[in-house]
mmCIF file as gemmi writes it, N, C-alpha and C atoms, coordinates in Angstrom:
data_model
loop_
_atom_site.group_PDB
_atom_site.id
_atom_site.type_symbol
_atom_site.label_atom_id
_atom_site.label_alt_id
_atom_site.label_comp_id
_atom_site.label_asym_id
_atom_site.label_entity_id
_atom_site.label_seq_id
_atom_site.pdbx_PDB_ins_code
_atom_site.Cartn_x
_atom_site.Cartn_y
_atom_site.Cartn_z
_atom_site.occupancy
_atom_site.B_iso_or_equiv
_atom_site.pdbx_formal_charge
_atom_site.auth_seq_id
_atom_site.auth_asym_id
_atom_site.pdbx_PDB_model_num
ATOM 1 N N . UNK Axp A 1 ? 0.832 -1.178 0 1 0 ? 1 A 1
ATOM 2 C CA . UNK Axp A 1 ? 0 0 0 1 0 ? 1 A 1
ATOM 3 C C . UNK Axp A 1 ? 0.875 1.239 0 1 0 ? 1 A 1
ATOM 4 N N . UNK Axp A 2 ? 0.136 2.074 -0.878 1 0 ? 2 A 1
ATOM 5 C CA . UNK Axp A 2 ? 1.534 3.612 -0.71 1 0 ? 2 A 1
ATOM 6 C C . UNK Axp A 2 ? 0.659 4.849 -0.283 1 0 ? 2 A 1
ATOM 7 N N . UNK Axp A 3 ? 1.193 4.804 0.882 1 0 ? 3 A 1
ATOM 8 C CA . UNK Axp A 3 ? 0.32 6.215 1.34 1 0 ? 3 A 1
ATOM 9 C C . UNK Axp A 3 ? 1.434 7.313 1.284 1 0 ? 3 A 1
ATOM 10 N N . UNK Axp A 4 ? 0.427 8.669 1.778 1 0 ? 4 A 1
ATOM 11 C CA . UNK Axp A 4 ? 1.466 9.839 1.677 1 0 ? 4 A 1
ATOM 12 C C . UNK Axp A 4 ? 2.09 10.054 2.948 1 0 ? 4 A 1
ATOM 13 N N . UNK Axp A 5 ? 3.271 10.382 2.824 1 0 ? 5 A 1
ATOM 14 C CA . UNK Axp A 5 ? 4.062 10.861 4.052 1 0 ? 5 A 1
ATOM 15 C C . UNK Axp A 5 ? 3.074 11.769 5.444 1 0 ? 5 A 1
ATOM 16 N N . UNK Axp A 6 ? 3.516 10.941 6.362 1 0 ? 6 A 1
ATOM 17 C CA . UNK Axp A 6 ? 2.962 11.699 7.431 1 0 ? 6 A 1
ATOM 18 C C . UNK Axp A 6 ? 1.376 10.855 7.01 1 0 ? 6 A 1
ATOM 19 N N . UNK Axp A 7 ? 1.258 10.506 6.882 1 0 ? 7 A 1
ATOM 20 C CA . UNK Axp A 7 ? -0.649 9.987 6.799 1 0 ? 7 A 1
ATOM 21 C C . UNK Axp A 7 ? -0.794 9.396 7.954 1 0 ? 7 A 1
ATOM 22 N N . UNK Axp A 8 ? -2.174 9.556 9.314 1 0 ? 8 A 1
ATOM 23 C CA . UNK Axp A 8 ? -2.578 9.507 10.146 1 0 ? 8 A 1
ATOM 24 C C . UNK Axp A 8 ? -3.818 8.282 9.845 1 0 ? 8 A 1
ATOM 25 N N . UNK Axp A 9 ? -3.831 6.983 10.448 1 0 ? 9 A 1
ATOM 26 C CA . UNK Axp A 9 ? -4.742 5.904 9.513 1 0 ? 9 A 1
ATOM 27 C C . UNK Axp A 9 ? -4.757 5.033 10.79 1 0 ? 9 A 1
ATOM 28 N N . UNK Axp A 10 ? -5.874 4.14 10.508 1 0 ? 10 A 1
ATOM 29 C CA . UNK Axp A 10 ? -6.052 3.497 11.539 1 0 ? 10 A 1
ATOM 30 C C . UNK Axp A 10 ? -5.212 2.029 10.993 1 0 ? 10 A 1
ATOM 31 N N . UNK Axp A 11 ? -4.733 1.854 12.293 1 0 ? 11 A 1
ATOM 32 C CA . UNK Axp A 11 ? -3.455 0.179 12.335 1 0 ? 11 A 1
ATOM 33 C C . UNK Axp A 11 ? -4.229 -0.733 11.283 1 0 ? 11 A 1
ATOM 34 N N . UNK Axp A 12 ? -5.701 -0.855 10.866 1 0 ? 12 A 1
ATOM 35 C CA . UNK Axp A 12 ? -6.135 -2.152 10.239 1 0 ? 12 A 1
ATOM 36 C C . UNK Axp A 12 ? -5.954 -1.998 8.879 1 0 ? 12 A 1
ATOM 37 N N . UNK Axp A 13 ? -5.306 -0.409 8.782 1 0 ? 13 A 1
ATOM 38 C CA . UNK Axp A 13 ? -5.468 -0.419 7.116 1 0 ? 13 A 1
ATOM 39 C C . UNK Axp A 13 ? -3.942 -0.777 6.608 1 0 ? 13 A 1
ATOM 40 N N . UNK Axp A 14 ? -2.671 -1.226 7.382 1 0 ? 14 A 1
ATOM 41 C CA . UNK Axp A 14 ? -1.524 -1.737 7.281 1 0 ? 14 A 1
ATOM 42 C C . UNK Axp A 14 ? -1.697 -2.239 6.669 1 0 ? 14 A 1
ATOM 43 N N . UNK Axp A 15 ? -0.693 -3.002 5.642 1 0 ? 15 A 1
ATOM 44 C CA . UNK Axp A 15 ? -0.133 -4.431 5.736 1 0 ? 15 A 1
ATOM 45 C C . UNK Axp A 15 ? 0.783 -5.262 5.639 1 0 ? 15 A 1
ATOM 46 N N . UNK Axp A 16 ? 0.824 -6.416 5.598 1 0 ? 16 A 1
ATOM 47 C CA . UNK Axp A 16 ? 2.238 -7.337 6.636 1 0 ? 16 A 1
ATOM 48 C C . UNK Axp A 16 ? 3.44 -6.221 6.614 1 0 ? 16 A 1
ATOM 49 N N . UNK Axp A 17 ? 4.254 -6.224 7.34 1 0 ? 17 A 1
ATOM 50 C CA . UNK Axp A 17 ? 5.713 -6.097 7.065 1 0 ? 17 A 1
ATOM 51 C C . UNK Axp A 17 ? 5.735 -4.437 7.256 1 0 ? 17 A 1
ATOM 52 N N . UNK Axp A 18 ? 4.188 -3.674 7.102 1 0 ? 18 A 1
ATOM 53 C CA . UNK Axp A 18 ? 5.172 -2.519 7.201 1 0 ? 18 A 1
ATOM 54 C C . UNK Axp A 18 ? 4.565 -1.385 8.863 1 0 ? 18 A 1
ATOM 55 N N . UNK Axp A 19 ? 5.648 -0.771 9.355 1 0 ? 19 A 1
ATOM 56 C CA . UNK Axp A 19 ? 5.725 -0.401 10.423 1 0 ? 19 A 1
ATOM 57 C C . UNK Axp A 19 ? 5.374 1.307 10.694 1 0 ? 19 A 1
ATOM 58 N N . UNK Axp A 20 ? 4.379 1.749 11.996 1 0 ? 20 A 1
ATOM 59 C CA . UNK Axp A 20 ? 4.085 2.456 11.884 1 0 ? 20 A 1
ATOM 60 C C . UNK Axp A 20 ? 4.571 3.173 13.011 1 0 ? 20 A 1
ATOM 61 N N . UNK Axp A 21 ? 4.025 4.505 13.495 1 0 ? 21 A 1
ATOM 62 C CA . UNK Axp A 21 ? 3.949 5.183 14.721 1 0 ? 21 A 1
ATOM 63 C C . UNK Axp A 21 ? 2.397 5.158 15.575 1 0 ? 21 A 1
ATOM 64 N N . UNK Axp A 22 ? 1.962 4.564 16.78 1 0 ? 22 A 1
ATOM 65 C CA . UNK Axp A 22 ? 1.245 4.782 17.192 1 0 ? 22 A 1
ATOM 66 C C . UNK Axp A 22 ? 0.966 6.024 17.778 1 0 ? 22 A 1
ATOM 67 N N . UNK Axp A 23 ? -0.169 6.932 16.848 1 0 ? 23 A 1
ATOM 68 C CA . UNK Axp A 23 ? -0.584 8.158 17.074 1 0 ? 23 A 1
ATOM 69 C C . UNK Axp A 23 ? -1.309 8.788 18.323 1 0 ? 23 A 1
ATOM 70 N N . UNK Axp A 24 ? -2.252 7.585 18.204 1 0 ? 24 A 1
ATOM 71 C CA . UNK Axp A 24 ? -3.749 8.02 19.271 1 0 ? 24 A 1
ATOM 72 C C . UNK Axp A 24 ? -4.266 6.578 19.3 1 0 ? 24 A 1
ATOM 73 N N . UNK Axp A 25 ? -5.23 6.614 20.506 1 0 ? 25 A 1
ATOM 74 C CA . UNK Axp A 25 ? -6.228 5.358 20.255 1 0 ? 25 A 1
ATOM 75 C C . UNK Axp A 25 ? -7.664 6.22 20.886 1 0 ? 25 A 1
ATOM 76 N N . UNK Axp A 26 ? -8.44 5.81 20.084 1 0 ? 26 A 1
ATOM 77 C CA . UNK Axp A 26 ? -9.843 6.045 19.938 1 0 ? 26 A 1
ATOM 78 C C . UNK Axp A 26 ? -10.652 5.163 21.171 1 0 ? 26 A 1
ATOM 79 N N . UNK Axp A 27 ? -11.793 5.441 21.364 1 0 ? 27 A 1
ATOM 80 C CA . UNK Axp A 27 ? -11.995 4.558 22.739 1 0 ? 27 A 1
ATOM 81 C C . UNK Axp A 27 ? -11.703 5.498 23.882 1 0 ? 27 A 1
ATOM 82 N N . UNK Axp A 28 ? -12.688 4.933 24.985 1 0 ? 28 A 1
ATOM 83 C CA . UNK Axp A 28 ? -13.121 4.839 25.932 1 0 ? 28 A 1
ATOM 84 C C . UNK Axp A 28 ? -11.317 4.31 26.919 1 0 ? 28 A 1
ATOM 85 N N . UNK Axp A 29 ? -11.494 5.173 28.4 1 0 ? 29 A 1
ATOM 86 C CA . UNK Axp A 29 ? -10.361 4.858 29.269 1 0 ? 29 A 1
ATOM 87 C C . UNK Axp A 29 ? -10.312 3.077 29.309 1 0 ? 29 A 1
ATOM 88 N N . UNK Axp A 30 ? -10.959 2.561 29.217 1 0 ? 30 A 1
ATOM 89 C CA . UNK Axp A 30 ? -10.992 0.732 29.293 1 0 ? 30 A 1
ATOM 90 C C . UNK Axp A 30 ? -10.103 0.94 28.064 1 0 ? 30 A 1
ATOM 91 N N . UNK Axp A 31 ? -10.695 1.103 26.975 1 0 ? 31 A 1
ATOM 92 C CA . UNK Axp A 31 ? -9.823 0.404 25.961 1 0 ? 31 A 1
ATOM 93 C C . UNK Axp A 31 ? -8.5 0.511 25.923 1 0 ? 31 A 1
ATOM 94 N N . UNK Axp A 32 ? -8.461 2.033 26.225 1 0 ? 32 A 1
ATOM 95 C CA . UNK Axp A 32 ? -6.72 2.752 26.412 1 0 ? 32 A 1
ATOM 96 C C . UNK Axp A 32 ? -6.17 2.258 27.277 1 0 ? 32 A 1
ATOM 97 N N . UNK Axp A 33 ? -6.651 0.864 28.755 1 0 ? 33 A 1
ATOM 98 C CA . UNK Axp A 33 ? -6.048 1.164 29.605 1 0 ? 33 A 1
ATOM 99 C C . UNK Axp A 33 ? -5.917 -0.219 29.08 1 0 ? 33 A 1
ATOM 100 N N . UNK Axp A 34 ? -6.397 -1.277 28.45 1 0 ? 34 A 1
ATOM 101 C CA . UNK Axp A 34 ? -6.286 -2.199 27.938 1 0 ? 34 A 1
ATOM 102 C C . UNK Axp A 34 ? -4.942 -2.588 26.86 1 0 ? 34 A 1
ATOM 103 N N . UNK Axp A 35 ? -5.308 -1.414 26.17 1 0 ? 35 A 1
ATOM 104 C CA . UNK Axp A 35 ? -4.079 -1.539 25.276 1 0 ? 35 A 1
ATOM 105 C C . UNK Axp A 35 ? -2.738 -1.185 25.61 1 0 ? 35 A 1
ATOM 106 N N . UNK Axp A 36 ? -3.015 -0.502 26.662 1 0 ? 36 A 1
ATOM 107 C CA . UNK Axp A 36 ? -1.903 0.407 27.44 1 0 ? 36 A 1
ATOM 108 C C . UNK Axp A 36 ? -0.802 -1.014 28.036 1 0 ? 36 A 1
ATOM 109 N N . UNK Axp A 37 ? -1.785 -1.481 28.648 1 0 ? 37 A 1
ATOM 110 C CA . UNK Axp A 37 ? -1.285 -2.88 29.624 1 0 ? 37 A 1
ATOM 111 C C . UNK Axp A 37 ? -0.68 -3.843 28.565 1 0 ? 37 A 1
ATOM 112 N N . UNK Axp A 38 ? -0.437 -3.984 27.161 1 0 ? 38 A 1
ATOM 113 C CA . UNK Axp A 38 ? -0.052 -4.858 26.512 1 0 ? 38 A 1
ATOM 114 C C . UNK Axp A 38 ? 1.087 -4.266 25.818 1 0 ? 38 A 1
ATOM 115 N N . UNK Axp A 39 ? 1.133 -2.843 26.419 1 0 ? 39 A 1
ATOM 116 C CA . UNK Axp A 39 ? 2.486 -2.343 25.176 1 0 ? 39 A 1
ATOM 117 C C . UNK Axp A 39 ? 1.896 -1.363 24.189 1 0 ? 39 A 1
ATOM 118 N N . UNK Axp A 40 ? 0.634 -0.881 24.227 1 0 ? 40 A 1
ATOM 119 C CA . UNK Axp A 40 ? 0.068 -0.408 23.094 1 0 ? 40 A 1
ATOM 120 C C . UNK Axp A 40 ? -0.105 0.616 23.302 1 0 ? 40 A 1
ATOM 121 N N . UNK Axp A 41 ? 0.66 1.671 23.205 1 0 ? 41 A 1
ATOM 122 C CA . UNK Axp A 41 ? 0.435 2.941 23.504 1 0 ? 41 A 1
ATOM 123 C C . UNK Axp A 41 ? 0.975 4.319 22.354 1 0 ? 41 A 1
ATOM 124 N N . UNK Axp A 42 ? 0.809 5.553 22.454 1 0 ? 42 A 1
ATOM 125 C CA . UNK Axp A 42 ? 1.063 6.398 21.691 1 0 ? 42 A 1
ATOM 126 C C . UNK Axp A 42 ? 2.481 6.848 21.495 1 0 ? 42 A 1
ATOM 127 N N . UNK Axp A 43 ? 3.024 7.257 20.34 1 0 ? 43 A 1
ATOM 128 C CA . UNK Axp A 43 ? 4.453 6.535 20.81 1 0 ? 43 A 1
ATOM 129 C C . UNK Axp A 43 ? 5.187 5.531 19.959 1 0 ? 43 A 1
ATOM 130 N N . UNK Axp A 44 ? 5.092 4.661 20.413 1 0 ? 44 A 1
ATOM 131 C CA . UNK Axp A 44 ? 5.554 3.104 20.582 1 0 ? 44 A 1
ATOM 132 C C . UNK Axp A 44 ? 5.411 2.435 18.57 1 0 ? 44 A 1
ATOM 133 N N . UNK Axp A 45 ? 6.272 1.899 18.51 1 0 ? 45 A 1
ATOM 134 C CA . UNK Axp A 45 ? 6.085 1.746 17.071 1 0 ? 45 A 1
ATOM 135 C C . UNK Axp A 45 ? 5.697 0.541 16.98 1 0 ? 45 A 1
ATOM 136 N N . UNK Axp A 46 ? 4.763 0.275 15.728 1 0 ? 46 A 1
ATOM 137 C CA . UNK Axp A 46 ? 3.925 -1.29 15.629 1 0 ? 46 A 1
ATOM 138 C C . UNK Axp A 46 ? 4.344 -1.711 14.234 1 0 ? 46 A 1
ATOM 139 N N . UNK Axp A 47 ? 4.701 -2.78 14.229 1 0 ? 47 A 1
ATOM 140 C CA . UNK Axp A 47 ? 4.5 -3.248 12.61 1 0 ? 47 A 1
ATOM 141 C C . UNK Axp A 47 ? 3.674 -4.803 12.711 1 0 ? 47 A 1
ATOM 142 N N . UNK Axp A 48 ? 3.465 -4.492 11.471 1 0 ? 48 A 1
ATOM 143 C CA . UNK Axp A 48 ? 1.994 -5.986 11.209 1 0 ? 48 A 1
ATOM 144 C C . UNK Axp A 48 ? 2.974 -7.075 10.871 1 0 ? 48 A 1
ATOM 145 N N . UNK Axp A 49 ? 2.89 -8.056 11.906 1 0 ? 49 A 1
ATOM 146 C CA . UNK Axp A 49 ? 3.528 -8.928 11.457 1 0 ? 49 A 1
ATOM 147 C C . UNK Axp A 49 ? 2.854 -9.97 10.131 1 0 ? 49 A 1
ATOM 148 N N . UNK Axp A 50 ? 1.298 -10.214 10.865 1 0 ? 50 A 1
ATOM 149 C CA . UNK Axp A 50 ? 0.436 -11.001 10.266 1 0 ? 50 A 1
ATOM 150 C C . UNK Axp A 50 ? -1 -10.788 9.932 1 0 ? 50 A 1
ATOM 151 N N . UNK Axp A 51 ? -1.973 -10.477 9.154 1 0 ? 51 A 1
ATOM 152 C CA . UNK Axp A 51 ? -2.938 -10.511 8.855 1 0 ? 51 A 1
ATOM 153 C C . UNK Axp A 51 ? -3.777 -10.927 8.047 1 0 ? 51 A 1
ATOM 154 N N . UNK Axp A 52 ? -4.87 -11.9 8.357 1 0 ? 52 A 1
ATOM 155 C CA . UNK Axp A 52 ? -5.157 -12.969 7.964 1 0 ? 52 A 1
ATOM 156 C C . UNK Axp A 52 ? -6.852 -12.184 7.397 1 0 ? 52 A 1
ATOM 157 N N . UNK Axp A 53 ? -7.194 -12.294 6.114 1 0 ? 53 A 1
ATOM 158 C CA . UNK Axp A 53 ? -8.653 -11.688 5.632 1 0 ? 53 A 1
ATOM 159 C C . UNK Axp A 53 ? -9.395 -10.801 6.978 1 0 ? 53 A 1
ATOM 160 N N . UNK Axp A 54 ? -10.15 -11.555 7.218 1 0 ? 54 A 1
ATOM 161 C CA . UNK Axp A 54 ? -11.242 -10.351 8.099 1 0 ? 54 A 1
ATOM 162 C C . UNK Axp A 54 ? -10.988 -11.196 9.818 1 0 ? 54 A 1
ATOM 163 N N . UNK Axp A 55 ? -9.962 -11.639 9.611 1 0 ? 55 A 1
ATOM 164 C CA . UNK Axp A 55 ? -9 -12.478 10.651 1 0 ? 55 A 1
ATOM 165 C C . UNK Axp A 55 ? -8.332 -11.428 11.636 1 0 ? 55 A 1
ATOM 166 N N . UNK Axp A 56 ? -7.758 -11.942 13.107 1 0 ? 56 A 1
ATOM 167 C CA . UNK Axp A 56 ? -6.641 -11.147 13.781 1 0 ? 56 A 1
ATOM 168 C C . UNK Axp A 56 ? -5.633 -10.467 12.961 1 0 ? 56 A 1
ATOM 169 N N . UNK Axp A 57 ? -5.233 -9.425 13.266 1 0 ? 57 A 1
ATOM 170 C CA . UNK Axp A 57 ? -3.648 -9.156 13.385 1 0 ? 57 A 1
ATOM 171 C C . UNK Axp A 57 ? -3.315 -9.232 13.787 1 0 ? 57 A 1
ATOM 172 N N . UNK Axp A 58 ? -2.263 -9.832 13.942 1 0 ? 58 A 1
ATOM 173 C CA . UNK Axp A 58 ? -0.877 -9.6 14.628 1 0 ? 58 A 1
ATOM 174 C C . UNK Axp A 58 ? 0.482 -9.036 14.563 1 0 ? 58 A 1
ATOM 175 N N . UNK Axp A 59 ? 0.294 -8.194 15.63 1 0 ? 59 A 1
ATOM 176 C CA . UNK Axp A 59 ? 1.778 -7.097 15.479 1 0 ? 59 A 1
ATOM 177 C C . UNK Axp A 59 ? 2.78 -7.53 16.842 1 0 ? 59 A 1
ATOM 178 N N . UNK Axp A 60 ? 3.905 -6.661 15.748 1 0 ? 60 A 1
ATOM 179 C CA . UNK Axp A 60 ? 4.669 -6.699 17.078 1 0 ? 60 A 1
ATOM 180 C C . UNK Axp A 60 ? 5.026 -5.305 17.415 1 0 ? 60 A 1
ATOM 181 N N . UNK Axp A 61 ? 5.706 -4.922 19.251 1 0 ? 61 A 1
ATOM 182 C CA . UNK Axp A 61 ? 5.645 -4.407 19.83 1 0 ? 61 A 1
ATOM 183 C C . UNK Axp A 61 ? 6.288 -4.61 20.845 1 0 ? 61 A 1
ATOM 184 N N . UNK Axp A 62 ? 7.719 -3.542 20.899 1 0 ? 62 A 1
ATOM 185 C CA . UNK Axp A 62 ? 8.65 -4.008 21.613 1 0 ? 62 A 1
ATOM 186 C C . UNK Axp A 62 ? 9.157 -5.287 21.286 1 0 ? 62 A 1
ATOM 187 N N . UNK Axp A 63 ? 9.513 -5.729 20.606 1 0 ? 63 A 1
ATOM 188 C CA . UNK Axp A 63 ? 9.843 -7.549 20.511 1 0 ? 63 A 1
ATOM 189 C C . UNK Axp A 63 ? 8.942 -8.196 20.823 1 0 ? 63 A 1
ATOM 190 N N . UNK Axp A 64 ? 7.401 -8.393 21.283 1 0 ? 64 A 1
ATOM 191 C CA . UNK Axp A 64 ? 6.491 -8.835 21.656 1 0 ? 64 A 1
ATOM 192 C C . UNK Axp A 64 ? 5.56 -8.835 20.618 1 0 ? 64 A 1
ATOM 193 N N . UNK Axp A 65 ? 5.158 -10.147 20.487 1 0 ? 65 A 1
ATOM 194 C CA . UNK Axp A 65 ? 4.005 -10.961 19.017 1 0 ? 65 A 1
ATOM 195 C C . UNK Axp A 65 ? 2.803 -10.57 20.128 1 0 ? 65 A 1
ATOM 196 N N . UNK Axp A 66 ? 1.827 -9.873 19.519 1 0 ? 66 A 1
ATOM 197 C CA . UNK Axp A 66 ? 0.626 -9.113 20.136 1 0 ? 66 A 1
ATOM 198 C C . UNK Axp A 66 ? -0.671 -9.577 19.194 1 0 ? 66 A 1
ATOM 199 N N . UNK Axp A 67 ? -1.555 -10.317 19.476 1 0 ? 67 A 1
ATOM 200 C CA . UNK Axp A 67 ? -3.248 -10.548 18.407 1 0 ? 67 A 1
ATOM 201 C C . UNK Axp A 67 ? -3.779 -9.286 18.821 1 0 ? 67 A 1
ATOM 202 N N . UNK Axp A 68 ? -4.432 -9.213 17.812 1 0 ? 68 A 1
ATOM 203 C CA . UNK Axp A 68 ? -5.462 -7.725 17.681 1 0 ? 68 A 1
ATOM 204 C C . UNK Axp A 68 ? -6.544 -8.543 17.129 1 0 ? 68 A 1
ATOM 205 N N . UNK Axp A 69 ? -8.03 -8.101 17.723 1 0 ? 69 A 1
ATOM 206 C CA . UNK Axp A 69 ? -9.297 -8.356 16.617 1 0 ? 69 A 1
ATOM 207 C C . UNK Axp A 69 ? -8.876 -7.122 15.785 1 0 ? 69 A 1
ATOM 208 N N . UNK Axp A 70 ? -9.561 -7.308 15.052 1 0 ? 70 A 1
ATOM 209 C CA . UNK Axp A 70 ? -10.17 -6.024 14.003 1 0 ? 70 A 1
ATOM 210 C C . UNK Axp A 70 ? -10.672 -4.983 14.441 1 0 ? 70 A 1
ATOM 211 N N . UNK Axp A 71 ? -11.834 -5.424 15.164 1 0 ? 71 A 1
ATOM 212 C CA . UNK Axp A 71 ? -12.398 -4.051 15.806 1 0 ? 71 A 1
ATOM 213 C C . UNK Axp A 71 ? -11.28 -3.265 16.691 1 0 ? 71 A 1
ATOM 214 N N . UNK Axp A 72 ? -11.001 -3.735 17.439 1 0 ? 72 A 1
ATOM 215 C CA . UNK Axp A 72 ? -9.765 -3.266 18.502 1 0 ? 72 A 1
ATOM 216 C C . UNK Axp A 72 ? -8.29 -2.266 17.299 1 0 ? 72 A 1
ATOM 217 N N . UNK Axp A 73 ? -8.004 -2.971 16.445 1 0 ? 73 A 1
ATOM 218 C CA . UNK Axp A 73 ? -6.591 -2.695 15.436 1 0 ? 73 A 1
ATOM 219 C C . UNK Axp A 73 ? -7.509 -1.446 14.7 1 0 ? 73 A 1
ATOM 220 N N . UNK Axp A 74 ? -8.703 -1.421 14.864 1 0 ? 74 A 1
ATOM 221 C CA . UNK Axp A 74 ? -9.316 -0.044 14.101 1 0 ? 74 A 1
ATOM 222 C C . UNK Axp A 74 ? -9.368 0.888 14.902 1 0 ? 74 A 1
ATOM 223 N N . UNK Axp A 75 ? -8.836 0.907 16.586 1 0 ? 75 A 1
ATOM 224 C CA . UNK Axp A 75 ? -9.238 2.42 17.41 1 0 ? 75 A 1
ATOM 225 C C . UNK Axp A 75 ? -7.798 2.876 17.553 1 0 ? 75 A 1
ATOM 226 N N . UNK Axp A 76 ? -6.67 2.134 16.671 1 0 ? 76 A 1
ATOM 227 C CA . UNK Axp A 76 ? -5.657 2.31 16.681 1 0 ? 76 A 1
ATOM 228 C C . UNK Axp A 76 ? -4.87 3.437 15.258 1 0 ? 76 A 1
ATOM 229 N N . UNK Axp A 77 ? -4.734 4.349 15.941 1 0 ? 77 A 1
ATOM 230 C CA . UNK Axp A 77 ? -4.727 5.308 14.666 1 0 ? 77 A 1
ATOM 231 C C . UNK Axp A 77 ? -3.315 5.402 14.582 1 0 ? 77 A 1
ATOM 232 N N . UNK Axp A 78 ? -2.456 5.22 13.562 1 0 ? 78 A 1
ATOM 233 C CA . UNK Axp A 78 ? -0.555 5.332 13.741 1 0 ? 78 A 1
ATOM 234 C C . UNK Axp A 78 ? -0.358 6.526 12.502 1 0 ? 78 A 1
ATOM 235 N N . UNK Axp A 79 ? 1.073 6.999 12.624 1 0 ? 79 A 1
ATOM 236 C CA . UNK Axp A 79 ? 1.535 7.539 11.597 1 0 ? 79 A 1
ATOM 237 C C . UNK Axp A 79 ? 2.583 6.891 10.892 1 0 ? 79 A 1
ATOM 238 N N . UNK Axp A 80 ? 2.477 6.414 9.418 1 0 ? 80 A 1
ATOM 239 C CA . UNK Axp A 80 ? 4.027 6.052 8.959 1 0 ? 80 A 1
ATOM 240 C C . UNK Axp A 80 ? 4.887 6.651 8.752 1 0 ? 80 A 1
């Protein structure tokens, strides 16, 4: 996928292999505090390791293999 520099997108629209900046996450203090607790925070850089059709992703983070549903990898907004 070729986006434009600096583009602000939510984590589900990645794919495999390429690595982003986590911008913001969308959601409610649960979700943030959820994602927070796994490494998932603003900041922190993610790349898709794996994504399978309308399946998990999986990223990594910090050296850490992380599943995402879909819904969840969509309140995840990064910059590349």
């Amino acid at each position: 996928m070729n986006h434009h520099v600096h583009s602000i997108l939510p984590l589900v629209l990645l794919s495999r292999g390429e690595t982003a900046r986590i911008v913001r996450i969308h959601g409610g203090s649960g979700v943030r505090k959820r994602l927070f607790d796994i490494g998932i925070a603003p900041g922190k850089k993610i790349e898709i390791a794996h994504g399978w059709g309308k399946g998990p992703l999986v990223v990594m983070v910090d050296e850490t293999r992380i599943m995402l549903g879909r819904g969840m990898a969509n309140k995840i907004y990064v910059e590349l």
